[in-house]
C-alpha positions, 0 to 999 in steps of 0.5 A: 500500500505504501509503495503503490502511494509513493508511485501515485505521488512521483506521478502527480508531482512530475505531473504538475512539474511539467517537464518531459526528460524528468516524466521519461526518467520518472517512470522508467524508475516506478516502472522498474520499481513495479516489476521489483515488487512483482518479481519479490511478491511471485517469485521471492528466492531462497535466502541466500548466503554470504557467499552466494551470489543469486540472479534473476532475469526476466526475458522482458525486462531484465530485471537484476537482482544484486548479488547484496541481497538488498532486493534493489532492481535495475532495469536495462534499457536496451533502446538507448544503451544506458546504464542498469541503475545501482542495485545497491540503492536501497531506496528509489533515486530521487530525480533532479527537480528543474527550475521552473522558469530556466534560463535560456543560453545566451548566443554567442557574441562577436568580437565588437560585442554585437550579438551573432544569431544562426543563419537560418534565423535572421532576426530575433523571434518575438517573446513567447505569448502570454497564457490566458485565462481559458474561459475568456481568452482572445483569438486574435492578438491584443499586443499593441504591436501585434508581435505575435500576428502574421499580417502586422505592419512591416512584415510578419515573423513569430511562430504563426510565420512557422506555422503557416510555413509549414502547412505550406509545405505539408500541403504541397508534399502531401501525394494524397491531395492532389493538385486540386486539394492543395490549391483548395487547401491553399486557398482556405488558408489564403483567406482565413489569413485575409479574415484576420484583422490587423495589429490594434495599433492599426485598427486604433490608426485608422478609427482615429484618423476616422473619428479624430480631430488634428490641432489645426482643425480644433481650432477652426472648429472653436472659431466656428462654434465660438466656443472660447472657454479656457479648458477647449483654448488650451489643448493645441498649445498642450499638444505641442508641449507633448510633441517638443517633450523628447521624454514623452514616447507616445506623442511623437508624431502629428497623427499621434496628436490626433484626438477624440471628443467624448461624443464619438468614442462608442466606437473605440469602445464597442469594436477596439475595447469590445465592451458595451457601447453605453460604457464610452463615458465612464470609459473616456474619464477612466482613460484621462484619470490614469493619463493624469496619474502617468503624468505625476508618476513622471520624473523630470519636466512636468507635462499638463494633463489632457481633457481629451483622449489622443492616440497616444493616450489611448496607445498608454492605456492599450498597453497598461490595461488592456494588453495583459489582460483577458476580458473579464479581468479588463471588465473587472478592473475598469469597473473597480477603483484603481486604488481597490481590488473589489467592486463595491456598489457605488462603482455601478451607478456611473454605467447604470445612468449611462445605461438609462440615457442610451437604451432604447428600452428604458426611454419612456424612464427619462423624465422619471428621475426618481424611477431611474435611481429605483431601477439602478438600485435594483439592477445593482443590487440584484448583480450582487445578489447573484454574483457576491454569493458571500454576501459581503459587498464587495465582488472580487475578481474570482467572484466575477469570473464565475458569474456571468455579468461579462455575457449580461451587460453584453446582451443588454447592449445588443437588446432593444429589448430590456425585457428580454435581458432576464438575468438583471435589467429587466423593466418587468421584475423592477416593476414587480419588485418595486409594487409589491415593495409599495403595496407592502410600506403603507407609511411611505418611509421605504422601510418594512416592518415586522407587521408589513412583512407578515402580510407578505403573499397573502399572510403566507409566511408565519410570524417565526420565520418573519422574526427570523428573517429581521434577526439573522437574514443576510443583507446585502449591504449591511455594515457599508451605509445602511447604519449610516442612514439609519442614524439620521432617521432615527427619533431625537430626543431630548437630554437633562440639558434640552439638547437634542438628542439622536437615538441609534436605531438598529438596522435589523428593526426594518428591511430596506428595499434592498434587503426586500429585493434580497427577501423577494428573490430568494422567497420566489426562487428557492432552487438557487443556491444564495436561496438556498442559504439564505433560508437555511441561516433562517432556519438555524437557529443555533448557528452550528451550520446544521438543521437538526430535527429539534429546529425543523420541529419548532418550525413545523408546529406553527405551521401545524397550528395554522392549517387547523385553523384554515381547515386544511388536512394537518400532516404529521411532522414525521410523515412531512420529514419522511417525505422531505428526507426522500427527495433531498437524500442527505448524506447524514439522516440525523441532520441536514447541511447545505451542500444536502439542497444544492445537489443536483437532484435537488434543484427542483425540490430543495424550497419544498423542505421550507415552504414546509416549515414556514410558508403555509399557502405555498406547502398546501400547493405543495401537497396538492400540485397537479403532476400535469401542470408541473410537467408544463412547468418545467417544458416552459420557456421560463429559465427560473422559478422567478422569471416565471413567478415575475411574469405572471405578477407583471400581467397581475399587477397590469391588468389591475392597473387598467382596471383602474384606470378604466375605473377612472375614466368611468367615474369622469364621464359620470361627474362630466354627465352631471355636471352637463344636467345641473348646468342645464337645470340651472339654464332652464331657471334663467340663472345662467345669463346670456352666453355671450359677454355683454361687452 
């Protein structure tokens, strides 16, 4: 057993080293190793004695045993003449461990000290490219030079050269093709090299010269708009301070000069940057802010800053920002503040009010400025309920790479639709999730009570886990500002002295309309996994992490009481946890963890377990479903419990609302009815006067 563990390990570690002389020496060991350890075991010999001398071979692999008696083999290579080991190594030679990163020789240099490369290489081939992340990693080269690409300004070299070389030559030395495959096979690799775009220096070259404005022409553009403020005045003469710097690198040239306005920037960011369109703003100030900070980092002269983005600038931020990074990493850290490592809530907003400004689905929201803030709150709080999974506040780059935020935000730039975009920026769940916030809050101060909470779905939820809910739930943002508000909406009160005096009020008193959209999403869809542990830290109560039988029986015994009283069939606990313990198979009968909800076969019934222990109404639905209606549910085209829940209360509170105003209409049309009969009324009794002005 011990052997068998020591050949797993050797394999493992030259595994995760990596280096293919050391594997080929490694396992010709533990391949020796092995037939010693069958040899021993099948045919163990006499033992012998000082003066005898016992060998044994095996036709196939000429295992030695030595004449010491030590049992230590060697293994005759017959391939490539080396060597038996030492049989008198008693334990398994240990192989020489390489650096990881070794050091590649240096050429040889000539007499004048210039450096001699070999004929056949020219010149000097480029750095080996950077391994990138294997769930975002890009198809063509971002380098701003483009060092690793074929078709690049000035010549190709590099590995795709080789490449492409010698599926050239594999092509026409290849008998099997014939004349017609090798021209059809060229040809496929004709184009796909005209398909490849060029270099980002170039595309960044010519959107510039597309899009860009030169010195000479700002300055006939201010004389024809007549704008003459000092900040607009100053970018030529700032310019050529950058073109006489010999210390700046990037403003050498006039096309390096050569800048865009803000305005026209959605293309730079859509098809160079590769990020949403509405992101150009936040992305052109991000741009200038590190420029500035470049500036004050500089030792020597020191440059003005800029209030536009010239080629050159945007050539600084390439290749600080985006070069060597792949897409959810440029995502995460243009987003994040430069000085943090973690996204908190405030860094959404700016994108968030770009986003209500350019949408083409969120238009009928631009004179609703109270609206707009609700929606960005929503929208900013259900990313963290979905992607900050600890519930902290704080979304990290790990935390980002595992959701699916990237994909989303692109959707929504596409999407005319923003109901369509499910995952966040729906206008239909905001409005779900706001109204029932509305119909909840009675006094208007935006914060729910015990008392609001418990009249939740129809009453469905018992006054024991809405108590749970207020002391023990997560919240999304708790500890960042929500003690801050609290304090300044706390009563005053007044001191021996007459002073006013503020009272601390706890932020676990009352739930905001953030910690509702948390209780909501996770009330309406308990097969995630945020759900799943948001209503397990509920129900334990102890907090030892477990859901023994003693908490679920406290639960269970309200919800028993309140089916007597609505005249439901009462369940027996036992009977309910038999049932529950069936479709959750827990590994551990005598309690339940979270990872027992989150299995696979658990995705659809894991709520069922809690709807039983607190929400009456959805625990009867439960036990009377229609097996027909939950195969339609579950072939529908909704995703989730609560795209689908959201759907049905949009066209709930919908309708109800031109109920309403059909209603109203009604009740205009009456009082305009009889305001026509009292004025005829009045005419008939010669009150009205004339209908014309006496004048």
């Amino acid at each position: 057993m011990v052997a068998t563990a020591s050949i797993k390990m050797d394999e493992l570690l030259v595994t995760w080293l990596g280096s293919e002389t050391i594997y080929e020496n490694v396992m010709r060991i533990i391949e020796s190793q092995k037939e010693s350890s069958n040899n021993n075991n099948n045919n163990r010999p006499a033992t012998p004695t000082k003066d005898s001398v016992t060998t044994t071979a095996r036709d196939a692999n000429n295992i030695i045993i030595g004449s010491d008696g030590s049992g230590a083999a060697a293994k005759i290579n017959d391939d490539d003449g080396r060597p038996p080991l030492s049989p008198k190594l008693s334990k398994k030679p240990r192989p020489e461990i390489p650096p990881f990163f070794r050091k590649q020789p240096t050429p040889p240099s000539d007499s004048d000290g210039t450096t001699s490369l070999p004929p056949d290489n020219p010149q000097n081939p480029p750095p080996a490219p950077p391994k990138r992340r294997l769930n975002s990693s890009f198809s063509e080269d971002q380098t701003w030079d483009g060092i690793y690409m074929v078709n690049r300004e000035g010549g190709g070299g590099g590995e795709e050269d080789r490449n492409h070389e010698f599926d050239r030559d594999s092509i026409a030395t290849d008998g099997s093709l014939g004349t017609a495959g090798a021209a059809g096979a060229t040809g496929a690799a004709s184009s796909n090299a005209k398909d490849k775009k060029p270099c980002i220096a170039l595309q960044a070259k010519e959107l510039f010269q597309e899009l860009g404005v030169t010195p000479s022409q700002h300055r006939m553009m201010m004389e024809q708009e007549g704008n003459h403020s000092p900040q607009s005045a100053n970018v030529p003469a700032i310019l050529s301070q950058y073109l006489r710097s010999p210390s700046d690198a990037y403003h050498t040239t006039e096309d390096d000069c050569r800048y865009v306005p803000m305005e026209r920037f959605e293309r730079v960011t859509k098809e160079l940057c590769n990020l949403p369109t509405f992101f150009h703003k936040p992305l052109y100030e991000r741009i200038l802010r590190l420029w500035e900070s470049h500036l004050q980092a500089r030792s020597g002269k020191k440059l003005p800053s800029l209030p536009v983005i010239t080629h050159g600038v945007f050539h600084h931020f390439w290749e600080m920002e985006m070069a060597p990074y792949d897409m959810n990493e440029r995502f995460f850290r243009l987003l994040k503040q430069p000085e943090k490592e973690y996204i908190t809530r405030d860094d959404f907003f700016p994108y968030i009010k770009e986003l209500l400004s350019d949408h083409p689905g969120l238009e009928f929201l631009s004179n609703h400025a109270e609206f707009q803030d609700k929606y960005a709150v929503t929208v900013i709080t259900r990313i963290f309920y979905s992607v900050n999974l600890c519930h902290s506040g704080r979304i990290t780059s790990r935390q980002m790479r595992k959701s699916n935020l990237l994909s989303v935000f692109q959707q929504v730039d596409e999407e005319e639709d923003i109901n369509k975009v499910t995952k966040y920026f729906s206008y239909e769940h905001f409005y779900v999730l706001y109204c029932r916030f509305w119909e909840l809050d009675h006094d208007r101060d935006y914060k729910i009570t015990r008392e609001d909470l418990l009249k939740y779905g129809e009453h469905s939820l018992s006054h024991m886990i809405v108590d749970r809910i207020f002391d023990a739930a997560p919240r999304p943002f708790e500890g960042n500002d929500n003690a801050s508000s609290s304090a300044n909406n706390a009563p005053n009160s007044v001191d021996e002295n007459g002073n006013a005096v503020q009272k601390p009020t706890s932020t676990r008193d009352f739930l905001t309309y953030e910690d509702f959209i948390f209780f909501m999403l996770s009330e309406e869809d308990k097969a995630n996994e945020f759900s799943v542990r948001y209503w397990f830290t509920c129900v334990d109560v102890d907090g030892d992490d477990k859901l023994n039988n003693m908490e679920m029986r406290s639960f269970y015994a309200v919800q028993l009481h309140r089916m007597q009283c609505m005249g439901h069939e009462v369940v027996p606990f036992e009977d309910m946890l038999c049932q529950m313990m069936d479709m959750i198979k827990p590994a551990n009968t005598e309690c339940l963890v979270v990872e027992d909800f989150l299995g696979s076969h658990c995705s659809q019934v894991s709520g069922a377990l809690f709807d039983a222990l607190f929400n009456v109404n959805k625990y009867v639905m439960f036990e009377q479903r229609d097996p027909f209606l939950e195969r339609q549910k579950r072939e529908d085209e909704f995703d989730t419990d609560w795209d689908r829940f959201a759907c049905i209360d949009y066209n709930r509170l919908a309708m109800e609302e031109e109920q309403r105003e059909e209603e109203a209409m009604e009740v205009d049309w009456v009082n305009m009815d009889e305001e026509e009969e009292d004025g005829d009324d009045y005419n008939a009794m010669g009150l009205s006067g004339s209908s014309e002005a006496p004048f």
